[in-house]
N, C-alpha and C positions, 0 to 999 in steps of 0.2 A: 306519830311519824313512822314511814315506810324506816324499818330497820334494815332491808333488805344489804347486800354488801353492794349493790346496784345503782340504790341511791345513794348511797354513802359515795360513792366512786364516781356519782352525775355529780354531784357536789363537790366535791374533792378538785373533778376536772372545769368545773367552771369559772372563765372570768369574772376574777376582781371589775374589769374594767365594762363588764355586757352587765350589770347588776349595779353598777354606781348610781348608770344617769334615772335610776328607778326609783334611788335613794333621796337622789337631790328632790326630783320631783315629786313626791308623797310626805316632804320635809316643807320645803318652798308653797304648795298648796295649803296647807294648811298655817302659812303664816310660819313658817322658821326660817331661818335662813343659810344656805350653806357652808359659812362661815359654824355655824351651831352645829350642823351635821358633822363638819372637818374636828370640833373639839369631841367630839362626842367617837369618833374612829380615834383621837389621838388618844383619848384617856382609855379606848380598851385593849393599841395596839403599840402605843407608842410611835406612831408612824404623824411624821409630820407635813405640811401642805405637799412640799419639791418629794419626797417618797412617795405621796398617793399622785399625785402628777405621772412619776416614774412609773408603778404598776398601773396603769390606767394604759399610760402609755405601750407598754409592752406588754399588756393584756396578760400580767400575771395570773392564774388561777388561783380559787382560794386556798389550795394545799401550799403554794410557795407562799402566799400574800399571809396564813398563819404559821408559816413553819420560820418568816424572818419577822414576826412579830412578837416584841416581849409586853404576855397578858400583861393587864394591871392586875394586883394581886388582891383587888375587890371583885375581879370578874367573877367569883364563885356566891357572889351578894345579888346578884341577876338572875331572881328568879321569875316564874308565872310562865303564861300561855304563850304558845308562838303556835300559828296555825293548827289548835286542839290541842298541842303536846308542852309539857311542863320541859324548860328548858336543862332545869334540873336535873329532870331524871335522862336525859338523851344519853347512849351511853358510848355513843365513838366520839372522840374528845375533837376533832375536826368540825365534827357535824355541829357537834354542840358550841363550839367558837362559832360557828355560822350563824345560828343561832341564837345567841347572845349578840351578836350586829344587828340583826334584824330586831330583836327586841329595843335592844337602846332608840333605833330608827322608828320604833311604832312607839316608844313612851314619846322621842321629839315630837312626832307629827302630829300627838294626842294633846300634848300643851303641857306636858308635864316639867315639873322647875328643873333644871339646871341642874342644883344641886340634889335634887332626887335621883335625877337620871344618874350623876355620875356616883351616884350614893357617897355621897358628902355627909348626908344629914341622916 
């Protein structure tokens, strides 16, 4: 991952809502369905359907859309790859909340259970 404070701050400034419909559809393609994807944002932010409605809506960025969500306190149980870089070691705590969405969104669209993803099990 670019550690640069540049990309920290492309990310930082980017919509929640210009990065959903990318979610749905790499979820949906592969047979999930956005109901799945919606549990899967609830269990790492707490944020329920009428709140991601809301940020969607007013094109919250993801610095607001993580700074009014409370982790789940397994988020730190999400490890492995996200585009070559271990989620784990990311070390600006934003980027790596970015991060770990994008990871839960690639085990959904990879087929993986439910209860794995939400590490249940």
């Amino acid at each position: 991952m670019n550690n640069s404070d540049a990309q920290h701050q492309r990310i930082a400034a980017m919509s929640f809502a210009s990065v959903y419909p990318h979610y749905v559809t790499k979820v949906e393609k592969k047979g999930r369905t956005k109901q799945e994807l919606h549990d899967v944002i609830k269990w790492l932010t707490g944020f329920d359907e009428a709140k991601l409605q809301e940020f969607i809506q007013t094109k919250v960025t993801f610095e607001e859309f993580f700074k009014q969500a409370k982790l789940n306190p397994n988020a730190h149980l999400i490890t492995g790859l996200i585009c070559g870089y271990r989620v784990e070691e990311i070390e600006n705590p934003l980027t790596q909340k970015v991060r770990y969405l994008d990871k839960l969104v690639d085990e959904l669209a990879k087929g993986k259970k439910m209860e794995k993803i939400l590490r249940t099990t």
